[in-house]
C-alpha positions in Angstrom: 0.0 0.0 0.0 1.5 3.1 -0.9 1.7 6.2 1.9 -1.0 8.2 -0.1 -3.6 5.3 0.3 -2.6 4.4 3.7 -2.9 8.3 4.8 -6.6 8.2 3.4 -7.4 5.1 5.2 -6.3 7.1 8.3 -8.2 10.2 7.4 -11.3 7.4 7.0 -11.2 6.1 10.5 -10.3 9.7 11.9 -13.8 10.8 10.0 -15.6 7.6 11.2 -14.7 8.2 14.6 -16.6 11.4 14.6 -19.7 9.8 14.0 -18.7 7.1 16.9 -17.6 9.1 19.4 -18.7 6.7 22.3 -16.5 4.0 20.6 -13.4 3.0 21.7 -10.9 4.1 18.7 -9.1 0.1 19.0 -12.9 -1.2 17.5 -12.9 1.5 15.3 -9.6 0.3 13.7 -10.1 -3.2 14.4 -13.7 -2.7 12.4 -12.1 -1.4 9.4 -9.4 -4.0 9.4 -11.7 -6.7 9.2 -13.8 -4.7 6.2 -12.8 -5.9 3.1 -13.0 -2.2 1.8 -9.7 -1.4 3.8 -6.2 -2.3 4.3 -5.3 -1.0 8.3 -1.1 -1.3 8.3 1.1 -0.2 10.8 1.2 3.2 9.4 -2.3 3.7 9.7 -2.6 2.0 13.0 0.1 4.3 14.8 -1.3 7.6 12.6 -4.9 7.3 13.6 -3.9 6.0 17.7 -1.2 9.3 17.4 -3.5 11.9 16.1 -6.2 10.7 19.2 -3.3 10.9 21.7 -2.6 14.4 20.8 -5.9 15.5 20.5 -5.8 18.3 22.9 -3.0 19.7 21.2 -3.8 19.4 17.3 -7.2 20.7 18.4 -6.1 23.8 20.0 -3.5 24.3 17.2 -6.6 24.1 14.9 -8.9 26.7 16.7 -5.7 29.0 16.9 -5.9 29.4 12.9 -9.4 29.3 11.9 -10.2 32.6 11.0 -13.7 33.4 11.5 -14.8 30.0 12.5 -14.9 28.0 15.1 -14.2 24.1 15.3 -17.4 23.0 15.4 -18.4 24.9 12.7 -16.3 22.8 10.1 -17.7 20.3 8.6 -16.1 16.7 9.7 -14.5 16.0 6.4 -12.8 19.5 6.9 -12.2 18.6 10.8 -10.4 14.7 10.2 -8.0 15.9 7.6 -7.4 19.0 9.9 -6.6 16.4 12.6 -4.4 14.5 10.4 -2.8 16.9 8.9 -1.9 18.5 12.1 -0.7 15.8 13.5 1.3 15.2 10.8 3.2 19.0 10.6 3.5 19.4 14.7 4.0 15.4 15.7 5.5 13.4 12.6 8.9 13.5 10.3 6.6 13.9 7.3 7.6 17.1 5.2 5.5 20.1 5.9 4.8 20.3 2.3 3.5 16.5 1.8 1.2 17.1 4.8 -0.8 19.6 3.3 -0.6 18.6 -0.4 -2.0 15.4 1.0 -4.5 16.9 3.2 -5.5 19.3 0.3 -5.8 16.9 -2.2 -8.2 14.3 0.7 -10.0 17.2 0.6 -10.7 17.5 -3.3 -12.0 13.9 -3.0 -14.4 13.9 0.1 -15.6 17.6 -0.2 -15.8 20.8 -2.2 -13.0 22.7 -3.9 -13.8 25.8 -1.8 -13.1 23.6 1.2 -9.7 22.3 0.5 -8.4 26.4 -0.2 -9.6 26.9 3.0 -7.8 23.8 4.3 -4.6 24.9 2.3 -4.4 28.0 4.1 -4.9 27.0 7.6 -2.1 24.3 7.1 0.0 26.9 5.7 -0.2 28.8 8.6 0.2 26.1 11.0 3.6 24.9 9.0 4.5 29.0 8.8 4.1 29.4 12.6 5.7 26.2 13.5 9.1 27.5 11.6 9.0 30.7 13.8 
């Protein structure tokens, strides 16, 4: 599975979880392993588990560069690949860069082309503040 498709798998179970909030994340993953719609690796395993231990943090990071709106107000394709991609800038060795064109182009494929601008420029902020 290349990182691409393994990153989108992540994003999946980050957006599922949103709907499942009562659910413990493990049969979240565990549930997608067994689907044969999914391939759950390591890489997707330790993303999804990372992103939910620093939750606090990528959240807060989140709120701190929406301009205008509130976290809540976003809608939860907007909010998983905001998690992930967060994560991804603040927690992981991934590239700033490959972060965002990733969560960017998630974005084209799950919501509106509007969206992902919007998405684009809250990541660039995060990845321009972080470099401070």
């Amino acid at each position: 599975m290349k990182r691409h498709e393994a990153r989108e798998v992540a994003f999946i179970i980050i957006f599922e979880k949103s709907f499942q909030s009562e659910t413990p994340l493990d049969e979240i993953i565990d549930s997608a392993a067994e689907s044969e719609f999914f391939e759950v690796n390591q890489f997707v395993t330790r993303t999804v588990r990372s992103v939910f231990d620093h939750l606090t943090d990528i959240d807060g990071t989140i709120e701190q560069y929406l301009v205008g709106w509130s976290k809540e107000r976003l809608s939860r394709v907007a909010r998983a690949v905001l998690r992930l991609a967060v994560y991804e800038i603040l927690f992981s060795d991934v590239p700033d860069g490959v972060a965002i064109n990733e969560a960017v182009e998630i974005t084209k494929k799950y919501s509106e082309q509007k969206e992902a601008a919007y998405i684009n420029g809250v990541l660039g902020s995060v990845a321009r503040a972080k470099q401070v």
